[in-house]
C-alpha positions in Angstrom: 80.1 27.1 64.8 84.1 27.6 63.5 84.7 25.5 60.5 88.4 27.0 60.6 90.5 27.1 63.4 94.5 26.9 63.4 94.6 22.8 63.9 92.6 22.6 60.0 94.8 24.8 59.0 97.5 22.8 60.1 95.6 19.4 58.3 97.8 17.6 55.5 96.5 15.4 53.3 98.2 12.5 52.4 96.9 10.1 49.8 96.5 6.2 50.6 99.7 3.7 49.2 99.6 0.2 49.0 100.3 -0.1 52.7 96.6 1.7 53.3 98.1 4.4 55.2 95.5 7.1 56.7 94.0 9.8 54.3 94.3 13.0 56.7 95.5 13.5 60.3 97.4 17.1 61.1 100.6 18.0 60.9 101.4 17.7 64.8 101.2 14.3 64.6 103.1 13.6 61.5 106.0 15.7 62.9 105.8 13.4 66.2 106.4 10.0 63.4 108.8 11.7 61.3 110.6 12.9 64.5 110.3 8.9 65.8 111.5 7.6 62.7 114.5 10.1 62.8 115.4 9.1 66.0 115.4 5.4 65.0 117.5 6.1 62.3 119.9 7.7 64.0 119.9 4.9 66.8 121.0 2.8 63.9 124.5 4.0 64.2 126.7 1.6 65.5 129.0 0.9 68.7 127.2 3.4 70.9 125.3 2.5 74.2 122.4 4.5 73.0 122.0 2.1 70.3 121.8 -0.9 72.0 119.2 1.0 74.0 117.1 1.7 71.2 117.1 -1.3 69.2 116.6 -3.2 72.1 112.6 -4.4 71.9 109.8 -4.2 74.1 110.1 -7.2 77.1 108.5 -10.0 76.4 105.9 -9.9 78.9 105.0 -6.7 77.4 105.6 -3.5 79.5 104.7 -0.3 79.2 106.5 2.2 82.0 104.0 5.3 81.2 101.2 3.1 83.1 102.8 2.2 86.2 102.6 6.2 87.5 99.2 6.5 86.1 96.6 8.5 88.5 93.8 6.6 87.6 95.2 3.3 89.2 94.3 2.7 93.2 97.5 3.1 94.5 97.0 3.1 98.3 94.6 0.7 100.2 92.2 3.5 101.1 91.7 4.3 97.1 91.3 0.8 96.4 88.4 0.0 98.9 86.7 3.0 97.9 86.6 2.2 94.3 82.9 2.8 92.5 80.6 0.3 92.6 82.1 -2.1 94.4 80.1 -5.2 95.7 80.9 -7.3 98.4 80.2 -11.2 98.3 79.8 -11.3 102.2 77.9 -7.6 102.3 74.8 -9.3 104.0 77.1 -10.8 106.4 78.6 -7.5 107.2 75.0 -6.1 107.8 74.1 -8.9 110.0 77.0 -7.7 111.9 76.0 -4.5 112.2 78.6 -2.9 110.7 78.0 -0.3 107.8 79.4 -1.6 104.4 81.5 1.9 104.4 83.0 1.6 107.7 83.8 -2.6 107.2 85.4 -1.8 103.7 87.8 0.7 105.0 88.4 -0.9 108.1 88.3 -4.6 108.0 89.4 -5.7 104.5 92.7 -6.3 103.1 94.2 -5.7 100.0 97.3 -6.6 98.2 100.0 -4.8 95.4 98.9 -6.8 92.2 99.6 -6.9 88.4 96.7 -7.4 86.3 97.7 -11.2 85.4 97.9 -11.4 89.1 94.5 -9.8 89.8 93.0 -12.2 87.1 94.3 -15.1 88.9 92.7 -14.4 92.3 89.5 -14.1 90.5 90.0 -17.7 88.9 90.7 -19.2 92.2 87.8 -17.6 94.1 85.4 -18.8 90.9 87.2 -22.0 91.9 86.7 -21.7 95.7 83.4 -20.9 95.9 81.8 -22.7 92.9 82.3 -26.8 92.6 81.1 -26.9 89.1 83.2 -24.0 88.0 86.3 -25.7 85.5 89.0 -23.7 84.0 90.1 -25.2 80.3 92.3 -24.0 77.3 95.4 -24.5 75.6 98.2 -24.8 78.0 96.3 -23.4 81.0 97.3 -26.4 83.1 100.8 -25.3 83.3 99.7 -21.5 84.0 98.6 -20.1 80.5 101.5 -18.0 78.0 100.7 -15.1 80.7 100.9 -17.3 83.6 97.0 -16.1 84.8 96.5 -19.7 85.3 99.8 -20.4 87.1 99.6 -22.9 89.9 95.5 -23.6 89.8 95.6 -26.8 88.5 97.7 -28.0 91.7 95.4 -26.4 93.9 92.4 -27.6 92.5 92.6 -30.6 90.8 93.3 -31.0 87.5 90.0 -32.4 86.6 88.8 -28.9 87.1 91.4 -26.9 85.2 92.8 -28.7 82.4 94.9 -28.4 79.0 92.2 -28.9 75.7 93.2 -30.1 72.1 94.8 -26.2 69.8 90.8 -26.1 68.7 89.0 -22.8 69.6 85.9 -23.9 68.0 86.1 -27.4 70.0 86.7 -25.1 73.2 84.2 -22.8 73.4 82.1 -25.6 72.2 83.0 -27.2 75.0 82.0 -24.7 77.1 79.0 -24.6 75.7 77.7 -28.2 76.1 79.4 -27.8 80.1 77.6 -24.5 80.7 74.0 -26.4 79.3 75.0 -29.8 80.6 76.4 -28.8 84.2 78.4 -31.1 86.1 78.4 -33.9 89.1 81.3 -32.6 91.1 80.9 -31.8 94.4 77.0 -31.1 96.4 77.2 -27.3 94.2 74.4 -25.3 92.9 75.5 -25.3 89.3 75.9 -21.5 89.8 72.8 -20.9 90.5 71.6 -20.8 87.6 69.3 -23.9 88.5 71.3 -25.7 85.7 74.8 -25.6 83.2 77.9 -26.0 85.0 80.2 -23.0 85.2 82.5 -23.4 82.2 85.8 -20.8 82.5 87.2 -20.7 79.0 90.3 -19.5 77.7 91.5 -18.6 74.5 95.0 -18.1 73.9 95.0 -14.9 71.9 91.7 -12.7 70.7 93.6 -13.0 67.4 92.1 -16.8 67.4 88.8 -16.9 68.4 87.5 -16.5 64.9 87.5 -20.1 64.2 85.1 -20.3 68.0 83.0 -17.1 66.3 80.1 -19.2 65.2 79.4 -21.3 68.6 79.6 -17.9 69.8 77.4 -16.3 67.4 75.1 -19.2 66.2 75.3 -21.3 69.6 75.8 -19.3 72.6 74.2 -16.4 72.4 71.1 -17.5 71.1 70.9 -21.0 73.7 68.2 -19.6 75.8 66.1 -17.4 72.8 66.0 -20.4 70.5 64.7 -22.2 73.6 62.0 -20.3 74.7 63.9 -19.9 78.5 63.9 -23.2 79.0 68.1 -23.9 78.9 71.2 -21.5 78.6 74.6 -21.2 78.8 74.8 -18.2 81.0 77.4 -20.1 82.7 80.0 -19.5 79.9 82.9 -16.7 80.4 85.3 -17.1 77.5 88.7 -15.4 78.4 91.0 -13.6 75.9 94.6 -11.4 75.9 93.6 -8.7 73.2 95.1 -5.3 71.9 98.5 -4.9 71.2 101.7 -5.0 72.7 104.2 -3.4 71.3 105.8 -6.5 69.2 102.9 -8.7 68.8 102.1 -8.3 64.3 99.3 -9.2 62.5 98.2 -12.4 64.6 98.9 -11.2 68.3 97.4 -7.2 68.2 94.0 -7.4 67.2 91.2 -5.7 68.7 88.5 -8.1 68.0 85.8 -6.2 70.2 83.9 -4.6 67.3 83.3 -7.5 65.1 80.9 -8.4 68.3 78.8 -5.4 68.6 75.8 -7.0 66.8 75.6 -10.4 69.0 72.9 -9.5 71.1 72.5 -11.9 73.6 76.2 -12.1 74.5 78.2 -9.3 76.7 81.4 -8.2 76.0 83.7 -6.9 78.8 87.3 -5.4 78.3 89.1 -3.9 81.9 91.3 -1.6 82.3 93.4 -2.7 85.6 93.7 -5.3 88.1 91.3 -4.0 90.1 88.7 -3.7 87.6 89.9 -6.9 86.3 88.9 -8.7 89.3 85.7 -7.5 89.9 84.5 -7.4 86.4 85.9 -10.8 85.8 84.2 -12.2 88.9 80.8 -10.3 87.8 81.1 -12.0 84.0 81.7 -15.5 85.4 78.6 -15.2 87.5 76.4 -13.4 85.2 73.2 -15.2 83.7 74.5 -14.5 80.1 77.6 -16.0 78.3 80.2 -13.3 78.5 83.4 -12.9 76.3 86.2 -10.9 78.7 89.0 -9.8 76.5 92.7 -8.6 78.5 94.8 -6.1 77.2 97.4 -8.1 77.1 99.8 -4.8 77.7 98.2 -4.1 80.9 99.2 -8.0 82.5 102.2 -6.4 83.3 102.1 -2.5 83.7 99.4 -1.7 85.3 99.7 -2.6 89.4 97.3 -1.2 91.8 96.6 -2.6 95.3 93.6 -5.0 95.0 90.8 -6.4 98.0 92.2 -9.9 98.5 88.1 -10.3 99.5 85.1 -11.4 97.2 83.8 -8.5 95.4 82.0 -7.9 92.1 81.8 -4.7 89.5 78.6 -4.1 87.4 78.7 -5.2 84.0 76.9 -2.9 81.8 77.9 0.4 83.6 80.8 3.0 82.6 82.6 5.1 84.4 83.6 8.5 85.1 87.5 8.7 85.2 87.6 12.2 85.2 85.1 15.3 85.3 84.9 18.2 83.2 82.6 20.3 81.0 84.2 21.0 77.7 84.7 17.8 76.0 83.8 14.1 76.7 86.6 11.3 76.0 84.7 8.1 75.6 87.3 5.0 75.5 88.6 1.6 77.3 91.1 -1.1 78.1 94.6 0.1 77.1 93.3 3.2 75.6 92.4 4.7 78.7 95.6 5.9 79.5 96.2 7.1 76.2 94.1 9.2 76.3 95.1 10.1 79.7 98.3 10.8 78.3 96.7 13.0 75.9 95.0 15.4 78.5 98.0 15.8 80.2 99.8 17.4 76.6 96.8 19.1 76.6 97.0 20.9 79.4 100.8 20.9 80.1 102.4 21.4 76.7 106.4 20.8 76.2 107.3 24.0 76.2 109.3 25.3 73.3 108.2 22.1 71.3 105.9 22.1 67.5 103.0 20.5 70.3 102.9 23.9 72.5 102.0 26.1 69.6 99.9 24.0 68.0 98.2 23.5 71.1 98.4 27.5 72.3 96.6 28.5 68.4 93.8 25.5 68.9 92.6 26.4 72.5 93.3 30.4 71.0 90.0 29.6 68.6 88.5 27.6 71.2 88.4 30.6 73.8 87.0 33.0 71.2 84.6 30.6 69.7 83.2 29.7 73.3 84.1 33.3 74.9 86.4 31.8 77.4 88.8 34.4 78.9 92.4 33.9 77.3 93.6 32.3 80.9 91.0 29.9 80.6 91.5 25.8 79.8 89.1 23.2 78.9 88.1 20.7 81.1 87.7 16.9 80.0 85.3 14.4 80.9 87.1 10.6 80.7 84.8 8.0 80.3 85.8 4.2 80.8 82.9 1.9 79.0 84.3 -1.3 80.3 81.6 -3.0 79.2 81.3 -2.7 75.8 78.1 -4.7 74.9 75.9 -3.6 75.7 77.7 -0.8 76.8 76.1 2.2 78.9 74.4 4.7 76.9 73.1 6.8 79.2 75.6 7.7 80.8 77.7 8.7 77.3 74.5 11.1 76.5 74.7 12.6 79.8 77.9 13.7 79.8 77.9 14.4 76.3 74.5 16.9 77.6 77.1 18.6 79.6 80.1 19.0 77.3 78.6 18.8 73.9 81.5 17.8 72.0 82.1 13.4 71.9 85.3 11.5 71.3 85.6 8.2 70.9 89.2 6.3 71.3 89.9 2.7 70.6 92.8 0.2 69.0 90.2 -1.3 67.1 89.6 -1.1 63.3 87.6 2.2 62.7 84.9 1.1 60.3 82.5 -1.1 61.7 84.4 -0.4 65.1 82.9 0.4 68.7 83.5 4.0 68.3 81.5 3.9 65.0 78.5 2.6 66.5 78.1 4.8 69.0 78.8 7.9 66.9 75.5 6.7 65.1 73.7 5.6 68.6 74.2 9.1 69.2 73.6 11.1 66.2 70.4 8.5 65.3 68.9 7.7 68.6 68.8 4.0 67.3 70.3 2.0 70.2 67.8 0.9 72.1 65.1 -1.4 71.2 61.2 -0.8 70.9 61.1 -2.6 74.1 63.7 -1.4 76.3 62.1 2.3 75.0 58.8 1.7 76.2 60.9 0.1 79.8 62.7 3.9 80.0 60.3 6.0 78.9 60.6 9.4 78.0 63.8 10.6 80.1 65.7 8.6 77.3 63.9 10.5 74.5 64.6 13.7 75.6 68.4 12.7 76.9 69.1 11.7 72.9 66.9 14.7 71.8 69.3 17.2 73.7 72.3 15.5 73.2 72.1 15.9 69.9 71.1 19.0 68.9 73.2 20.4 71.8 76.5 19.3 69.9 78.9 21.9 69.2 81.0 20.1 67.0 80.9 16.2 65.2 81.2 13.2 66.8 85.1 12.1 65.8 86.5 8.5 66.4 90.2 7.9 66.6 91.0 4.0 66.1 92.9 1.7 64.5 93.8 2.1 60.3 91.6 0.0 57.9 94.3 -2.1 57.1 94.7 -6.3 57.0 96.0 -6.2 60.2 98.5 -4.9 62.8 101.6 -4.8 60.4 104.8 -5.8 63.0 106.8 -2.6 61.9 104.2 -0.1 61.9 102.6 -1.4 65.3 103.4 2.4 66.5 101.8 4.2 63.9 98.8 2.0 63.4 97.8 2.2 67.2 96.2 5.7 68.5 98.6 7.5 70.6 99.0 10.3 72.8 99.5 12.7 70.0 96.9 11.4 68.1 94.3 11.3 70.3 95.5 15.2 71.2 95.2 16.3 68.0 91.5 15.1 67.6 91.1 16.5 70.8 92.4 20.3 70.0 90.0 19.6 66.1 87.0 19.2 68.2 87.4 22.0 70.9 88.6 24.4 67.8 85.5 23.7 65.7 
């Protein structure tokens, strides 16, 4: 192994202030934030266009441009049908037909251009459509929610079925619980089919809030059916929630909440990264037999567009996915981060030319070549992983990939310590993840997956997230959330090593 290479050469330290600013990261990226703060001090200057340009702030619904061109979104209707994984609601239908589920998805299915808050909406209304107990509830969702992803359902269906509750998000989720437990008398429905429990759609109006809700989710929900012994649950709960940051949003409308859930075990946890996947994962959580919390990058209601089946479909909960393929290093990540990181491949293997990021980049993958004996042409390959479920999120397929590159990063907005990224770092390194049980129900391929993965590791597991800080301060919103730059400099650390 290297344990010097030109990128820790490069490493400043800087010591924490009062504001809890980050011990080390390299200087590349602190001459991409002195080079931003220039530039805003220079837009300061009065009376020219440019400065109105650049003190003007982000829109309010939250855009972010560098999204909409994004390769990984299902631009064309083909791409769209195609996607992974992909379930059809009326699949046994199409058999009966005759026709192959291939041949009916490309050829008799529509889809439609959507945003995500769009997407998220057609997954409401066919919950709505095709489940009489299912009810839609929160604060303000009766006029179509702050993000509008509830905009014009309480017409269409009633509103006895989606309705405004009391600024309580302990009372809603609780709520939810008692409707998912209790069921309902509307219409001749199943309940779900869950053989009881209503299905209870709940929103809450910012991730930032649900903490006062984190004990019926924590004490109630989750442990409804174990505390039972099987004999009631709430698996018909979904509890909605915008999450990440936005660009303007401070300490009580950026957080990343995720992490503070990764020891809840009976709950699920599911976090999209576009409409598509919104849809289909949304739709998946709402009929899953567990109580599932679905948090929305709130940044991607807006940005991301990608044409979406207007048909019933469903995505797995519980299973990644392979963004992109390679064999050098694996990028694990989700939601917003995704194209981040994204992003950060491309600087990676298209450099500005003439900029500080080139070089540093050039004397990196110089010391990764002759570390690996790679010819000087050569360039490393990355593996993008999207978890989208994030408990209990998909091992196996993070140690397989890892098997192949042997080098693991892990990207998210959320607080580092006690984050998602640090958990799997230790699932990984400690082959703790999996229960007794769920051993014994894999056998020995897991065994020897962990076995290999680790001791095949050519360099440590890093995690990139969010500063240990009180929050998402408003004016460092930039610098606290991992960027491109960021995420390419613990990208060149780890192929250098």
């Amino acid at each position: 192994m290297r344990n010097i290479s030109s990128l820790s050469r490069l490493t400043t330290t800087v010591t924490r202030s009062t504001s809890q600013i980050p011990r080390t990261q390299s200087c590349l990226y602190w001459r991409h934030i002195s080079s931003s703060s220039s530039t805003r001090s220079t837009a300061a200057t009065p009376n020219t266009d440019s400065t109105v340009s650049a003190l003007e702030p982000p829109p309010a619904g939250g855009h972010l441009p560098s999204i909409t061109s994004s390769a990984l979104l299902k631009h064309t209707r083909e791409q769209s049908l195609k996607t992974p994984g992909i379930l059809w609601a009326d699949a046994e239908l199409d058999e009966a037909r005759g026709a192959s589920s291939l041949s009916f998805a490309t050829t008799g299915r529509e889809t439609r251009k959507m945003n995500m808050y769009q997407a998220i909406r057609d997954a409401l209304s066919t919950a709505l459509s095709t489940d009489d107990s299912a009810i839609v509830f929160g604060e303000d969702v009766a006029f179509g929610g702050v993000f509008r992803c509830t905009h014009g359902l309480a017409e269409e269906y009633g509103r006895e079925r989606v309705f405004n509750t009391p600024l309580t998000e302990q009372g809603v989720v609780g709520f939810g619980i008692g409707y998912a437990s209790m069921g309902s008398k509307l219409g001749d429905s199943t309940l779900g089919g869950r053989g009881m429990g209503g299905t209870a759609i709940a929103e809450i109006q910012f991730a930032d809030y649900i903490w006062p809700a984190f004990d019926q989710l924590l004490n109630e929900a989750s442990k409804f059916r174990y505390r039972s012994g099987g004999q009631f649950n709430v698996g018909g709960l979904t509890v909605r929630c915008p999450t990440m940051a936005v660009g303007h949003g401070g300490l009580y409308h950026s957080q990343s909440p995720e992490g503070f859930f990764m020891g809840v075990g009976g709950l699920k946890v599911v976090i999209p990264r576009s409409p598509l996947q919104a849809k289909g994962l949304l739709l998946s959580a709402i009929r899953d037999p567990n109580p599932v919390v679905f948090m929305e990058p709130k940044i991607l209601y807006r940005s991301a567009v990608e044409q979406v089946p207007t048909s019933d479909y469903t995505l797995p909960l519980g299973r990644a996915e392979i963004l992109t393929t390679g064999s050098d290093l694996t990028v694990v990540t989700y939601g917003t981060s995704v194209y981040r990181c994204e992003q950060a491949i491309h600087l990676l293997t298209h450099p500005p030319q003439g900029s500080g990021i080139e070089r540093t980049v050039k004397d990196a993958l110089g010391d990764w070549r002759r570390g690996t004996g790679k010819n000087m042409s050569s360039s490393p390959s990355i593996e993008l992983v999207d978890l989208r479920t994030i408990l209990p999120y998909d091992l196996p397929l993070v140690l397989r990939s890892l098997s192949k590159t042997h080098r693991l990063l892990i990207v998210h907005e959320g607080p580092t310590t006690g984050g998602v990224g640090m958990q799997i770092a230790g699932d990984v390194v400690s082959g703790l993840a999996l229960t007794t049980r769920e051993e014994n129900s894999i056998g020995e391929d897991m065994r020897r997956m962990r076995k290999e993965a680790f001791l095949g590791l050519e360099a440590p597991v890093k995690v990139i997230g969010g500063w240990d800080t009180p929050g998402v301060a408003l004016q460092y919103e930039k610098f606290y959330i991992p960027d491109e730059v960021r995420i390419l400099d613990g990208m060149l650390e780890l192929l250098a090593y």
